[in-house]
C-alpha positions, 0 to 999 in steps of 0.5 A: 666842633660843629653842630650839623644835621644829617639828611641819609637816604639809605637808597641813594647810598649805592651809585648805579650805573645810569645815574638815576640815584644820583639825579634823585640824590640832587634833587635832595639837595634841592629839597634841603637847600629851603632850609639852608643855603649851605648844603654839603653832600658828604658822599651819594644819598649822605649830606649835611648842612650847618644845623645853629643858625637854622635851628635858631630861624625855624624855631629849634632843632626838634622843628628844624628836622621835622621840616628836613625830614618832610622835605627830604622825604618828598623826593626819596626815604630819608633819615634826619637827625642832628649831632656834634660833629659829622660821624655822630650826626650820621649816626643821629640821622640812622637813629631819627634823634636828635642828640643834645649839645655837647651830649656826643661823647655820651651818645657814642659810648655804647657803640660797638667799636666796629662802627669806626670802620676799621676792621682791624682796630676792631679786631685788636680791641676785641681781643683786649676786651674794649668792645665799645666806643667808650671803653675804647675813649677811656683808653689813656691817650699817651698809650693810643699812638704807639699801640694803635698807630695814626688811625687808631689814634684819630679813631680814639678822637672820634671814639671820644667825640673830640673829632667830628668826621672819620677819613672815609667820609669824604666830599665826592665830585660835586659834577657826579652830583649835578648830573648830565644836564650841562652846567647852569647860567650863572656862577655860584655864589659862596656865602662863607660863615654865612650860618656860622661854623668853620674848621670842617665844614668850611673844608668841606666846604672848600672841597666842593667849591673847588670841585664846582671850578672844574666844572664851571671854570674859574669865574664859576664860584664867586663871592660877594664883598662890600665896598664904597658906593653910593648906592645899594647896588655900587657897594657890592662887588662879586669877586672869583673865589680862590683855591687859596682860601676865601678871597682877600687871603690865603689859607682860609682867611675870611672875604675883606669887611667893608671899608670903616671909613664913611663913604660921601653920600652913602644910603644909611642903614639898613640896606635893602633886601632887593636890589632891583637889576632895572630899575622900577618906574614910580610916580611920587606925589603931594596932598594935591596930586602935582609932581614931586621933584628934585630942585638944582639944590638938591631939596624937594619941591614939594611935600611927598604924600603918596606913590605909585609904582609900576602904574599901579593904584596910588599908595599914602606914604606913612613915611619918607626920608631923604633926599640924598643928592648925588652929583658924580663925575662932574669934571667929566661929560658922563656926569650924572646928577641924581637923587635918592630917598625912602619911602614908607607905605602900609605894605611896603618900603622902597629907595627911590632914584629921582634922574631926569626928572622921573622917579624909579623904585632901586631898591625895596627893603622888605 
């Protein structure tokens, strides 16, 4: 079951009728997606997100939601807290605690069994004297179908904290929450498993990507996939995400991984971090300040000792590697001969593209 934190906004739980609370409930949104790109909004002034890999990067859960909460507070009250599943994890964020792993079952079992939201139920173990959610996970689960019907059953699930979201905690249209404002400029990029997790978040997940489609159209949610290429940039392909399921299959399947097999003249590892859209002007030098180029062979002229980027103050190289000759499209009149290598300074590292007899920054890796 999927370990998640709650940011609840008690005064954003009501939809108004100009929208205010749900522009400010967007605004949220915004505050949480600094700690985690993968932000649900379960219903108005209710979102959750993914809390193992965060918790992991910023130092642990009880760090992770003082961050959240600081976050989210700034923008409107909120409670913040991290459970097992998404029903405990509201009631963790009502509570402001955090409820160790795998301690769900122990956390619900003096909760009144009203808490499931359905009246009925709660009427009908009343009578039988079950008044809280463990007396009511006790409950043998051979007898729970045939007494308490389906959604007595799934409430015994949940009541146990061996299911982690009641039906009546649903994705709401993510236009509602987007406001009035028109749709942004570009598409939306989904990261799939990208802090871990699947089963209800990834259908959560799916929930409001398909919403997002029918805000923004088809080719408004795209994800990424690797692919052969020489470059950082020739090996990343956004593809339109699919109702179906992640792209590269259906019912859920996870986007295709990169191709096994080696691609000829390809940049080794690690990639970079940024992917520079243009292409930024550099100048490469040796110990005398002459020129460093690329010869017809495809080898340097000269020993590279210092770089200069953008016409920036000269920086000495604390390393370097390469270069990586790439000759494409020979047999056609678009051919391109270019090379590429890696240079260290003291602040930065860079993949430089050397074409036409200059040097530009492609890529930088931190």
């Amino acid at each position: 079951m999927d370990r998640l934190l709650v940011v609840r906004c008690p005064g954003l739980l009501v939809e108004d009728e100009g929208g205010a609370g749900l522009r400010t409930f967007a605004e949220v949104l915004a505050a949480v997606e600094a700690y985690c790109p993968w932000v649900t909004p379960v219903r108005p002034g209710i979102c959750s997100l993914p809390a193992r890999g965060p918790a992991r990067y910023f130092g642990g859960e009880e760090a992770l939601v003082d961050l959240v909460h600081e976050a989210a507070s700034g923008v409107a009250p909120a409670e913040v807290g991290i459970a097992d599943g998404l029903f405990a994890a509201v009631l963790a964020a009502r509570r402001g605690v955090v409820v160790p792993a795998g301690r769900t079952p122990a956390f619900l079992a003096p909760l009144p069994v009203a808490i499931l939201g359905q009246p009925d139920l709660a009427e009908l173990l009343d009578r039988l004297g079950v008044r809280t959610l463990g007396e009511f996970a006790a409950l043998p689960d051979a007898d729970i179908l045939g007494r308490f019907g389906a959604d007595g059953a799934h409430g015994h699930r949940v009541a146990g904290g061996r299911s982690g979201e009641l039906a009546d905690l649903r994705q709401p249209r993510i236009s509602r929450l987007l406001g009035t404002d028109g749709a942004p400029d570009a598409p939306v990029v989904a990261e799939p498993g990208f802090w871990g997790g699947v089963s209800d978040a990834d259908a959560r997940a799916a929930r409001c990507l398909v919403a997002t489609q029918e805000l923004l159209g088809p080719d408004g949610v795209v994800t990424a996939h690797l692919q052969g290429g020489r470059s950082p940039a020739e090996r990343s392909r956004l593809v339109t995400w699919t109702t179906g399921g992640w792209p590269g299959g259906g019912g859920g399947a996870r986007p295709v991984p990169e191709p096994g097999a080696p691609w000829p003249g390809r940049i080794p590892p690690p990639a970079p971090a940024v992917v520079h859209p243009d292409p930024v002007r550099a100048d490469l030098a040796d110990t005398r300040g002459e020129s460093v180029r690329v010869s017809a062979r495809g080898l340097l002229t000269t020993t590279p000792d210092r770089l200069s980027v953008e016409g920036g103050p000269w920086e000495p190289l604390s390393g370097w590697a390469g270069p990586w000759p790439a000759d494409e499209r020979w047999w056609s009149r678009s051919r391109r001969r270019a090379a590429r290598l890696q240079a260290v300074t003291a602040r930065s590292a860079h993949l430089l593209l050397a074409e036409r007899g200059r040097w530009w920054v492609e890529a930088t890796y931190d």
